[in-house]
N, C-alpha and C positions, 0 to 999 in steps of 0.2 A: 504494500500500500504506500503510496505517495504521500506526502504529509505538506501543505504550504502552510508555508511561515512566513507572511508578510512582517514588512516591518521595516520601515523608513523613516529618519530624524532630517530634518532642515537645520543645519547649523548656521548662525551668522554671530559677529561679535564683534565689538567697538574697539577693541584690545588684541595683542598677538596673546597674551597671557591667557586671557579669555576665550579667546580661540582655542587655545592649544589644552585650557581646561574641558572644555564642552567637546572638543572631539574626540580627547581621552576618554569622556564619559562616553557618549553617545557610542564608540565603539566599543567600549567592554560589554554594553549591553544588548551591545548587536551579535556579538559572540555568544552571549549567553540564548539567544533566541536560535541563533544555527546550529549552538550544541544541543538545543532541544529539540532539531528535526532531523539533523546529521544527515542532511542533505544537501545542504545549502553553504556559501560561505558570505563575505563581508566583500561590499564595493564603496568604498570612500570616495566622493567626487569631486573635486572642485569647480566651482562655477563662478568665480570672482574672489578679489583679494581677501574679502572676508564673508565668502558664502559655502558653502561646501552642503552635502548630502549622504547619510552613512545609510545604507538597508542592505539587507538580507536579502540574496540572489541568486538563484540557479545557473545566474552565469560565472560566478565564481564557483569553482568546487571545494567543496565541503572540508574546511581546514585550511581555507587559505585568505588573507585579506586583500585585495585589489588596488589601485588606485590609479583614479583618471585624472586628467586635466583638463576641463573645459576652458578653461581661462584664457579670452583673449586680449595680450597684450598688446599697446598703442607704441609703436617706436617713437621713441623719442626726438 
């Protein structure tokens, strides 16, 4: 039997500190919902300098954590 396990956090933060706290968070507990279907693993996204995205996804397998960069940057 297949099991979904949704589960997706929006991160933003006015702070790197802030940031760097909330995605520690948000990803331990995304771990905690993957080990509870052992099917799934963690994709962290970025999508701006202080926006990011952590869920639980069948495109990651199962024990692994990802990470994208959406972020596009403006040459200077």
């Amino acid at each position: 039997m297949t099991q979904d396990i949704p589960f997706a956090l929006r991160i933003t933060a006015e702070s790197q500190a802030g940031l760097d706290a909330a995605l520690g968070e948000a990803v331990e507990r995304a771990i905690g919902h993957a080990l509870a279907g052992r099917s799934h693993g963690v994709l962290v996204t970025r999508h701006g300098r202080d926006s990011y995205t952590v869920e639980v996804t069948d495109e990651v397998p199962f024990g692994f954590t990802q990470e994208r960069d959406h972020y596009t940057r403006t040459p200077i």
